[in-house]
Predicted model as a PDB file, atoms N, CA, C, CB and O in Angstrom, pLDDT in the B-factor column:
MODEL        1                                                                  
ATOM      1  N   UNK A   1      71.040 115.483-112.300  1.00 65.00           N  
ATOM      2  CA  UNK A   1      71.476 114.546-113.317  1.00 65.00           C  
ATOM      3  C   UNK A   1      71.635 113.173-112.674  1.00 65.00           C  
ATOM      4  CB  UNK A   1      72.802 115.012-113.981  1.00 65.00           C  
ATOM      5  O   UNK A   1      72.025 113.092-111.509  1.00 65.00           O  
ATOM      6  N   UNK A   2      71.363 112.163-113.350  1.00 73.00           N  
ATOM      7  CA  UNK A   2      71.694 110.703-112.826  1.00 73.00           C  
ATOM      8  C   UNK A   2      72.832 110.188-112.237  1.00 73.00           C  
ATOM      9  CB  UNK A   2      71.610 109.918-113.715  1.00 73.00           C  
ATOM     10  O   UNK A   2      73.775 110.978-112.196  1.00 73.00           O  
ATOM     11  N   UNK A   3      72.964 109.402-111.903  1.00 91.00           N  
ATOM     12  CA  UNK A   3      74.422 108.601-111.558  1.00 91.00           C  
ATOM     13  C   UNK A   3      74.522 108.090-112.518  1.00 91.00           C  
ATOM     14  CB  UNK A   3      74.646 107.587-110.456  1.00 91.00           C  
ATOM     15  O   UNK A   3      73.482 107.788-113.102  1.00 91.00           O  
ATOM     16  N   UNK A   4      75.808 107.761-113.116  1.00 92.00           N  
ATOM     17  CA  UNK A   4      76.575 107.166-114.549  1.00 92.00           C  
ATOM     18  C   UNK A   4      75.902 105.614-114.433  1.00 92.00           C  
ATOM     19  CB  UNK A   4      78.710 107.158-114.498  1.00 92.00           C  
ATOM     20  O   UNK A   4      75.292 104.917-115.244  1.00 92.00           O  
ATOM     21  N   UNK A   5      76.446 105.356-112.576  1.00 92.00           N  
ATOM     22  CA  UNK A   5      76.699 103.848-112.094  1.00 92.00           C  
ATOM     23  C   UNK A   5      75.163 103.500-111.923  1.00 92.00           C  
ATOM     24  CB  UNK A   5      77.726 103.637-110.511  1.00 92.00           C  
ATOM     25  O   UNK A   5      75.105 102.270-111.943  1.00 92.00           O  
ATOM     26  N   UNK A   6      74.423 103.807-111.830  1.00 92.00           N  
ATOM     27  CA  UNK A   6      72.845 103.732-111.379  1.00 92.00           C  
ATOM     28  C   UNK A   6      72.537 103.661-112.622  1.00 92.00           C  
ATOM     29  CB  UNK A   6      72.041 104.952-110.503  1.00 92.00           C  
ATOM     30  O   UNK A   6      71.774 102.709-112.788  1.00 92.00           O  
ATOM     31  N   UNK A   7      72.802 104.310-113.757  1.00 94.00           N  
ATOM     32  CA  UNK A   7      72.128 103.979-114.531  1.00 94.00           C  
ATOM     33  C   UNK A   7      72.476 102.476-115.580  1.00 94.00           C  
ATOM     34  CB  UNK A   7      72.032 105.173-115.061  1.00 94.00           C  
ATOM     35  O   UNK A   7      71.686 101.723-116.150  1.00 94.00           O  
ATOM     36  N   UNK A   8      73.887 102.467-115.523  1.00 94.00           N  
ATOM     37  CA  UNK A   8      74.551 100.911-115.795  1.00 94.00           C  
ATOM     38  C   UNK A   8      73.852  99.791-114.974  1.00 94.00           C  
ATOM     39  CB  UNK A   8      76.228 100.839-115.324  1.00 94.00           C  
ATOM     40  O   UNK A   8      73.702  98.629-115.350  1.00 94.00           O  
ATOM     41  N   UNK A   9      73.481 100.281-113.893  1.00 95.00           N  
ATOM     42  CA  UNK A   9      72.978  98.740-113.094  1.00 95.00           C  
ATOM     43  C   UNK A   9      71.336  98.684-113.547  1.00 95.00           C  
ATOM     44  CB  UNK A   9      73.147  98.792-110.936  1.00 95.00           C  
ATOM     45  O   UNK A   9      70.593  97.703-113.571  1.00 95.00           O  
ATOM     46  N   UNK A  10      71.085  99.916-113.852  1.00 96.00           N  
ATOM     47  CA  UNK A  10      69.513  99.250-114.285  1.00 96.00           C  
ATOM     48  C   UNK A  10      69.420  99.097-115.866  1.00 96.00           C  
ATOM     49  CB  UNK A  10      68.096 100.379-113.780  1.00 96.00           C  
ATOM     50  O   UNK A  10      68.475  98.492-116.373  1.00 96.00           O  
ATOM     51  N   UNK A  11      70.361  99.625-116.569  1.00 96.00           N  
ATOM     52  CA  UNK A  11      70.262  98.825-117.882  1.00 96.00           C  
ATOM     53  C   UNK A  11      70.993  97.288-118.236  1.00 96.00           C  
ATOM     54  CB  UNK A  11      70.822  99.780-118.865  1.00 96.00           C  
ATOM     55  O   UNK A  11      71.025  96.581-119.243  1.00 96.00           O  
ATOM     56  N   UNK A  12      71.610  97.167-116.708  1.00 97.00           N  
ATOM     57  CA  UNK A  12      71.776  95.703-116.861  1.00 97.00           C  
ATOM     58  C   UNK A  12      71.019  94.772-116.367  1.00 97.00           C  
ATOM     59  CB  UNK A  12      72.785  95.356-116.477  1.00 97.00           C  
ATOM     60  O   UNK A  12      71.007  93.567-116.618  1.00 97.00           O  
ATOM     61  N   UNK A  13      70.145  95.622-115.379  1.00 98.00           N  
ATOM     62  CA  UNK A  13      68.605  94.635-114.883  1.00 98.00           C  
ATOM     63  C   UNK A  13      67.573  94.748-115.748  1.00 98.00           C  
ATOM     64  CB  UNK A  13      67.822  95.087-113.439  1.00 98.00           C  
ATOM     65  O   UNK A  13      66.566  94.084-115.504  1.00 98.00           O  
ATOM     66  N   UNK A  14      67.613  95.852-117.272  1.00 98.00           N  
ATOM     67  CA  UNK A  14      66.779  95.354-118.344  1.00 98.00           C  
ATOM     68  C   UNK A  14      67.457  94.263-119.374  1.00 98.00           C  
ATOM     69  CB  UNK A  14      66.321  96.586-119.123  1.00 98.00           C  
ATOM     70  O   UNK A  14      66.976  93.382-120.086  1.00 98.00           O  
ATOM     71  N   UNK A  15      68.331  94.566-119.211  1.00 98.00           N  
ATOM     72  CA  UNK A  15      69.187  93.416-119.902  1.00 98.00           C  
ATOM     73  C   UNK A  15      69.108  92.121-119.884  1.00 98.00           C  
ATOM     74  CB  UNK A  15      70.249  93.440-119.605  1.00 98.00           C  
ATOM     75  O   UNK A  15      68.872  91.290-120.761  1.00 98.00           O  
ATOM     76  N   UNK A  16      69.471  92.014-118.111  1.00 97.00           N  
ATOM     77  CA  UNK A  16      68.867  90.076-117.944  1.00 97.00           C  
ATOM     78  C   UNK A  16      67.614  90.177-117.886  1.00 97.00           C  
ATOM     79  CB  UNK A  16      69.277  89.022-116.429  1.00 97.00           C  
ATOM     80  O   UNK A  16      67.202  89.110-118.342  1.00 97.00           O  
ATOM     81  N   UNK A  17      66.521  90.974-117.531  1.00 98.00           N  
ATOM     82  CA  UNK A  17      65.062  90.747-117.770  1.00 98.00           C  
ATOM     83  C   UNK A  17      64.746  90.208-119.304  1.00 98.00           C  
ATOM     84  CB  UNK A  17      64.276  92.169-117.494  1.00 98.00           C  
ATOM     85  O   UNK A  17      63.945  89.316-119.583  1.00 98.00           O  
ATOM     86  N   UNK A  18      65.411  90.819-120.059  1.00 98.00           N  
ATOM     87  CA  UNK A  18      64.910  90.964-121.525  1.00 98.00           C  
ATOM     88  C   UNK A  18      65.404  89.310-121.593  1.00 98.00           C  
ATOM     89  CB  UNK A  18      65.777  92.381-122.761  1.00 98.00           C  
ATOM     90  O   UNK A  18      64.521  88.455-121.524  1.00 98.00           O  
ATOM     91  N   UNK A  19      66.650  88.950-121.711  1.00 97.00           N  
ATOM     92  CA  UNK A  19      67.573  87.677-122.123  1.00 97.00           C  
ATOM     93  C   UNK A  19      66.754  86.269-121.326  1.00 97.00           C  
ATOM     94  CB  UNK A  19      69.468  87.946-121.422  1.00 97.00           C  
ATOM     95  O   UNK A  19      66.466  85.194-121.851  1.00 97.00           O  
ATOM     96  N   UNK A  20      66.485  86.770-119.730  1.00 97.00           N  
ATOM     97  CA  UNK A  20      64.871  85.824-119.578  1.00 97.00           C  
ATOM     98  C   UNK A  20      63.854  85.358-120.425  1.00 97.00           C  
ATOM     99  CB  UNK A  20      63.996  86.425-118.912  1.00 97.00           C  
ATOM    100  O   UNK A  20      63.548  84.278-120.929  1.00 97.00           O  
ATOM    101  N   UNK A  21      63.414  86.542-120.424  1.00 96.00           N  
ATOM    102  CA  UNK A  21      62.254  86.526-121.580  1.00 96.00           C  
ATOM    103  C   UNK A  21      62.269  85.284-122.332  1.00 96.00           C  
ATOM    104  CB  UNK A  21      62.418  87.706-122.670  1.00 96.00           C  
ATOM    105  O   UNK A  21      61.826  84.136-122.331  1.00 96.00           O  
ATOM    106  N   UNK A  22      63.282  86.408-123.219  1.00 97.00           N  
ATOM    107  CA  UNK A  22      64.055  85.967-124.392  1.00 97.00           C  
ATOM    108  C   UNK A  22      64.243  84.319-124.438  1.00 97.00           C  
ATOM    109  CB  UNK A  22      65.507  86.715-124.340  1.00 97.00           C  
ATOM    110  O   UNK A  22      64.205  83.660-125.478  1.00 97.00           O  
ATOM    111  N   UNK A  23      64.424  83.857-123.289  1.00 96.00           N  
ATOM    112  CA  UNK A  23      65.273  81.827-123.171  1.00 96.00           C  
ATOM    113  C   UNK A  23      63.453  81.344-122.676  1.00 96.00           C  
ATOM    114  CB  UNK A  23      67.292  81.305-120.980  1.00 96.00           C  
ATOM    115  O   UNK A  23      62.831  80.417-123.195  1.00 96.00           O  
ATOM    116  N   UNK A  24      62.924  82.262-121.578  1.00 94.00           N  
ATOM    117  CA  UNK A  24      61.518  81.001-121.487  1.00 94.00           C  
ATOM    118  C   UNK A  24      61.205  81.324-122.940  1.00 94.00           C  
ATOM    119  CB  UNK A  24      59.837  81.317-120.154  1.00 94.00           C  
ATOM    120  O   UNK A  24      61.258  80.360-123.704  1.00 94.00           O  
ATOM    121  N   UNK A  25      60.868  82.586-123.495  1.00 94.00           N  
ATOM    122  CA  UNK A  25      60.172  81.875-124.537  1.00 94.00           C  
ATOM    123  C   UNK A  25      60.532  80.728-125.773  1.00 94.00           C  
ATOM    124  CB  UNK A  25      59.768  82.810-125.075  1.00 94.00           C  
ATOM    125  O   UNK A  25      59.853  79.855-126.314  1.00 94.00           O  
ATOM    126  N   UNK A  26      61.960  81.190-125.934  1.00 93.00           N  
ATOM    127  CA  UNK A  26      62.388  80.027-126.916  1.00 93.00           C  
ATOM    128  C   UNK A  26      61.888  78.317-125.771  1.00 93.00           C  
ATOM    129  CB  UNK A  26      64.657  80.291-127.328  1.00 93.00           C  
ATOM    130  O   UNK A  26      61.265  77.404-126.312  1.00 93.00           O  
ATOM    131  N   UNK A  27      62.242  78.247-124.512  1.00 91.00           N  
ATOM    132  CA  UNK A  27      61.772  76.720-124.174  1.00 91.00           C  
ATOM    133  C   UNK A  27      60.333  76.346-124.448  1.00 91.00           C  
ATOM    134  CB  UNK A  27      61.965  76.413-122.656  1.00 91.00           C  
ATOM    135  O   UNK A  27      59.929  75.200-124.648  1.00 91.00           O  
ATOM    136  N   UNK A  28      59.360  77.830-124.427  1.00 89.00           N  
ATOM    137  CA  UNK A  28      57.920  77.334-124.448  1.00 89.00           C  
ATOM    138  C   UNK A  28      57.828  76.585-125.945  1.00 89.00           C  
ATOM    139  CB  UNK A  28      56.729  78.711-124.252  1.00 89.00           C  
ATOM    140  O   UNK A  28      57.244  75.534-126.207  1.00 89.00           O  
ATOM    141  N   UNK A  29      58.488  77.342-126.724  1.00 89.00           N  
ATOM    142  CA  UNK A  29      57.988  77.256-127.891  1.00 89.00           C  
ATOM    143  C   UNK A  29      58.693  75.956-128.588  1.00 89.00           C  
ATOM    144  CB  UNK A  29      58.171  78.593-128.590  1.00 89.00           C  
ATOM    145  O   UNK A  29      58.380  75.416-129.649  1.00 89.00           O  
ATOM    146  N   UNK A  30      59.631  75.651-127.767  1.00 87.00           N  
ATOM    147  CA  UNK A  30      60.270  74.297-128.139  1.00 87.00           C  
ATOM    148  C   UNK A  30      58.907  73.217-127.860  1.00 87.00           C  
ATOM    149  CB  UNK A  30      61.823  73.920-127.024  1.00 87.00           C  
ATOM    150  O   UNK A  30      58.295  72.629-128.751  1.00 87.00           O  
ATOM    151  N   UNK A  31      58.608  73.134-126.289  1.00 84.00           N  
ATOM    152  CA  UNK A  31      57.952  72.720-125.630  1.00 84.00           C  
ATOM    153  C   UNK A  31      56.835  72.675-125.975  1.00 84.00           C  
ATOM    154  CB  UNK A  31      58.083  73.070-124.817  1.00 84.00           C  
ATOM    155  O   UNK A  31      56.020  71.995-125.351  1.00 84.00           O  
ATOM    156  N   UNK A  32      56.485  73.419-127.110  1.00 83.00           N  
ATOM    157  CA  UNK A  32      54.941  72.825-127.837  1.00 83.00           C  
ATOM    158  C   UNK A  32      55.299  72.316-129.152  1.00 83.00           C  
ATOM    159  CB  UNK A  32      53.631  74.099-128.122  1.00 83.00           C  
ATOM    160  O   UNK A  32      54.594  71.516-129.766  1.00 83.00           O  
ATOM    161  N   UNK A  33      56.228  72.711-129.510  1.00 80.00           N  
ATOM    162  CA  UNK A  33      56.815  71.945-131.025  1.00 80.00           C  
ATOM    163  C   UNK A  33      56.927  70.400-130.858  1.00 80.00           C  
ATOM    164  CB  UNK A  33      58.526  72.502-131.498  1.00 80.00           C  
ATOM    165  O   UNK A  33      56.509  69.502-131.588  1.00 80.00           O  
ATOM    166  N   UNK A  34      57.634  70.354-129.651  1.00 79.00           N  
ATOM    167  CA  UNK A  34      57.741  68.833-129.050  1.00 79.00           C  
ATOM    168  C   UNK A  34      56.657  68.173-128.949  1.00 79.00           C  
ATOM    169  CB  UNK A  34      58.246  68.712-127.761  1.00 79.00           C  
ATOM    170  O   UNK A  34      56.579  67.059-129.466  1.00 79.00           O  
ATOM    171  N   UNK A  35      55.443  68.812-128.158  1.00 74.00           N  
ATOM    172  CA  UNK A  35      54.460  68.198-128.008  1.00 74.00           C  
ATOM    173  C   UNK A  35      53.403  68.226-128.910  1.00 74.00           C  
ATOM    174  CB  UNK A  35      54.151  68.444-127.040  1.00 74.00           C  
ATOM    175  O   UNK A  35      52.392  67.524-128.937  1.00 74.00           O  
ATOM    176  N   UNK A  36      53.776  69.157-129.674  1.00 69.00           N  
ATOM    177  CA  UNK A  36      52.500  68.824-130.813  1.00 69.00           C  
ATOM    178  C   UNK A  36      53.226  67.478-131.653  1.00 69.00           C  
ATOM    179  CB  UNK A  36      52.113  70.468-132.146  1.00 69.00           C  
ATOM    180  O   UNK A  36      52.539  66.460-131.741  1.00 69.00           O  
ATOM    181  N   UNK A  37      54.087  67.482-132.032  1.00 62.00           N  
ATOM    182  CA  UNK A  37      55.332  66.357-133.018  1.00 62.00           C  
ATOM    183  C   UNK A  37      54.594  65.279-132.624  1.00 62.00           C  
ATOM    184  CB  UNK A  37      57.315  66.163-132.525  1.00 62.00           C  
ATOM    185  O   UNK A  37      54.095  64.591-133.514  1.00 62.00           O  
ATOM    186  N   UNK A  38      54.340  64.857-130.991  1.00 62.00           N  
ATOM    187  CA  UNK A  38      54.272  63.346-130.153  1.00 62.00           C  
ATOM    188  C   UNK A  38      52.353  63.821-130.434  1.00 62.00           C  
ATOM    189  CB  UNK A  38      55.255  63.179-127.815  1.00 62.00           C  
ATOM    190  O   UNK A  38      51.647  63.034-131.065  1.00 62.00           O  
ATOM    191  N   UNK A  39      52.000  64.610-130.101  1.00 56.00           N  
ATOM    192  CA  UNK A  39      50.657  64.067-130.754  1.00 56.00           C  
ATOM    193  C   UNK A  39      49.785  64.141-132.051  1.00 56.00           C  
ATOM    194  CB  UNK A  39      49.926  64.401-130.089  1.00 56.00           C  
ATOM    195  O   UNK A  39      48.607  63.839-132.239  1.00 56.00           O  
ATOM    196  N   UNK A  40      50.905  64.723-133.021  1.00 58.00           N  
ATOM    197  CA  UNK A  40      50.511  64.412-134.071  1.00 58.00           C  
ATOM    198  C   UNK A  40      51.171  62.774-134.925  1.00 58.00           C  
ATOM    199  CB  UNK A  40      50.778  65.720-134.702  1.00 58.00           C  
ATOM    200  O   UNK A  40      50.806  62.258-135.982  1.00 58.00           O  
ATOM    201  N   UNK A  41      51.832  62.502-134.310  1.00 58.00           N  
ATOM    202  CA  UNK A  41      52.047  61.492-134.384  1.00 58.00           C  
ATOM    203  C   UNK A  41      50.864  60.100-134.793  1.00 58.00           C  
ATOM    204  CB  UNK A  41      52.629  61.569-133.333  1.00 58.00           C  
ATOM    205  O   UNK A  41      50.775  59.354-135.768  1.00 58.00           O  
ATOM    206  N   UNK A  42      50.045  60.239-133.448  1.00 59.00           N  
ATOM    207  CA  UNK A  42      49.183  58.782-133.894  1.00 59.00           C  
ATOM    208  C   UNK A  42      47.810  59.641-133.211  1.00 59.00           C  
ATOM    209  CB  UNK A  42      49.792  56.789-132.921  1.00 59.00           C  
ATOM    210  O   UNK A  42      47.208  58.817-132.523  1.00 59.00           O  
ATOM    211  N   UNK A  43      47.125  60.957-133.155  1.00 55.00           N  
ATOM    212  CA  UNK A  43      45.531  61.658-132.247  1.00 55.00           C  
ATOM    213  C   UNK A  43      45.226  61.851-133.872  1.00 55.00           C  
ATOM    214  CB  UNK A  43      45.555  63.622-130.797  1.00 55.00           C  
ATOM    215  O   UNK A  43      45.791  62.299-134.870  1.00 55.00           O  
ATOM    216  N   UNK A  44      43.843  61.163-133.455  1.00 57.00           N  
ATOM    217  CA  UNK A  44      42.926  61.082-134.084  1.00 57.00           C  
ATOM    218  C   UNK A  44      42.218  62.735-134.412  1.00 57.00           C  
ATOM    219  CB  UNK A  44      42.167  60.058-133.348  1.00 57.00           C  
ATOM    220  O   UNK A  44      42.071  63.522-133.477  1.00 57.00           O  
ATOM    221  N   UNK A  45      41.957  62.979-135.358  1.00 56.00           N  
ATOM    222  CA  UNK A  45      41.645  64.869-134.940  1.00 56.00           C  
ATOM    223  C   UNK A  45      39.782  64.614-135.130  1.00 56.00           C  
ATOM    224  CB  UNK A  45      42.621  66.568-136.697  1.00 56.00           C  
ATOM    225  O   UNK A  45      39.011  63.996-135.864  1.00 56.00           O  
ATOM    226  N   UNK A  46      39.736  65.529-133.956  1.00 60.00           N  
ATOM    227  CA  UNK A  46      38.267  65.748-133.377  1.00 60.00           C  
ATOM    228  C   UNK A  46      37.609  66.896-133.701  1.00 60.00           C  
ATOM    229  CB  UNK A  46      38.217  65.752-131.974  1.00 60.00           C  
ATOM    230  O   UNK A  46      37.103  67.668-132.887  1.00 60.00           O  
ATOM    231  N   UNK A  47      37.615  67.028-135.039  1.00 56.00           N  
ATOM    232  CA  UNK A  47      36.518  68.411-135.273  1.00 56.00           C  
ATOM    233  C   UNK A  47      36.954  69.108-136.410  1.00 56.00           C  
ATOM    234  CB  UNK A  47      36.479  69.605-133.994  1.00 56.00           C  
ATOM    235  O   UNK A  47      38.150  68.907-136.619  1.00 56.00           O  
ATOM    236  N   UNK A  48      36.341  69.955-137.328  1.00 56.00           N  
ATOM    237  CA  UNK A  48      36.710  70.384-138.343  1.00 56.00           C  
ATOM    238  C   UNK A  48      37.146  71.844-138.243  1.00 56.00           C  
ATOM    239  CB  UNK A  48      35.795  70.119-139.179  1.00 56.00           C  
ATOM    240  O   UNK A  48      37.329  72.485-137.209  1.00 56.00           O  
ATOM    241  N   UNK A  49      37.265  72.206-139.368  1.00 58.00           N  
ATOM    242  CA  UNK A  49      37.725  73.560-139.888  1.00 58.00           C  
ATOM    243  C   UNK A  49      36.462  74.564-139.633  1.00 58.00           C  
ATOM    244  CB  UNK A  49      38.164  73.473-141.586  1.00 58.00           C  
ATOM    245  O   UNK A  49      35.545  73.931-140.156  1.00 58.00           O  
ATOM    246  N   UNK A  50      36.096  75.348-139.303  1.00 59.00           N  
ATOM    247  CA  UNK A  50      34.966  76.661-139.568  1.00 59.00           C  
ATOM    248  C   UNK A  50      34.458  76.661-141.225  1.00 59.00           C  
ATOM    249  CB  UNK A  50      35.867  78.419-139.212  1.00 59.00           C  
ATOM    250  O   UNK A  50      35.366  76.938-142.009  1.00 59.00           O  
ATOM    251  N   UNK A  51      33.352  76.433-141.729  1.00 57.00           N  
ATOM    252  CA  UNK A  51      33.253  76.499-142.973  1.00 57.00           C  
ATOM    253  C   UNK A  51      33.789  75.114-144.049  1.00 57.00           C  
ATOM    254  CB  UNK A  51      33.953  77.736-143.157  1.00 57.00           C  
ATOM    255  O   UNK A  51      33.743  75.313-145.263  1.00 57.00           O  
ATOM    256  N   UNK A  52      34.305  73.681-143.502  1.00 57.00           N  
ATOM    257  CA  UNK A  52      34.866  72.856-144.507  1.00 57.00           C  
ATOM    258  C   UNK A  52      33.436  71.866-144.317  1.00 57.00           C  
ATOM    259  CB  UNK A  52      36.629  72.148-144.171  1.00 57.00           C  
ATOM    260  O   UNK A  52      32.816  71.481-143.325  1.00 57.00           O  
ATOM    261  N   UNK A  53      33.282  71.693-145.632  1.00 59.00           N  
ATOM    262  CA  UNK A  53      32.134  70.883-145.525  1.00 59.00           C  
ATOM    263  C   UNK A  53      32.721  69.485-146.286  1.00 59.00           C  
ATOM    264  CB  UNK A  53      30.718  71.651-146.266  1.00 59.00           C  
ATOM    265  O   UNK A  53      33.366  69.492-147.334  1.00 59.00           O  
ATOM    266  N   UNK A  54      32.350  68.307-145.520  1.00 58.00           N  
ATOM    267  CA  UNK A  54      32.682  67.204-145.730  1.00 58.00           C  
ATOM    268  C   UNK A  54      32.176  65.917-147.068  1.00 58.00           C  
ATOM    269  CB  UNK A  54      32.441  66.952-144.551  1.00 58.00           C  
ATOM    270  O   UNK A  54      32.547  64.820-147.486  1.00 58.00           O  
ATOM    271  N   UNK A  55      31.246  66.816-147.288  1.00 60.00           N  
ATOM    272  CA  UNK A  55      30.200  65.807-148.183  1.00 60.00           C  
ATOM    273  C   UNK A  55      30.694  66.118-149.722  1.00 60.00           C  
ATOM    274  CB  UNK A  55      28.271  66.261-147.959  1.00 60.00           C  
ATOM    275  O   UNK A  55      30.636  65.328-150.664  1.00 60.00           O  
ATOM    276  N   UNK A  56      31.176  67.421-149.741  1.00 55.00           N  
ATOM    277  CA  UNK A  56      31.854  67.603-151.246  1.00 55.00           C  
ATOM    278  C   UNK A  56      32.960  66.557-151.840  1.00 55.00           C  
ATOM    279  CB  UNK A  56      32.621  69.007-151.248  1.00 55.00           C  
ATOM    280  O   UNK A  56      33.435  66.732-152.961  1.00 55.00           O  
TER     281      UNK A  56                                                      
ENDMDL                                                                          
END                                                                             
């Protein structure tokens, strides 16, 4: 059978693994919200949709 204590220390090293995760991804996702905001701002957009035809 396991150790009680062995098994507390590795569900607390999934714990902060997970809560890692968990914080980069919220910064990535800040971190492109941000940067899309600043270049949608004043970028010119370079290319269309798959299928939008312009002449209609």
């Amino acid at each position: 059978m396991a150790d009680r204590n062995a098994l507390g220390k590795i569900g607390l090293m999934f714990v902060a693994a997970t809560l890692f995760v968990m914080m980069m991804g919220a910064v990535v996702v800040a971190g492109h919200l941000t940067g899309r905001a600043n270049l949608d701002d004043d970028a010119a957009v370079f290319g269309t949709a798959a299928g939008f035809d312009e002449s209609r």
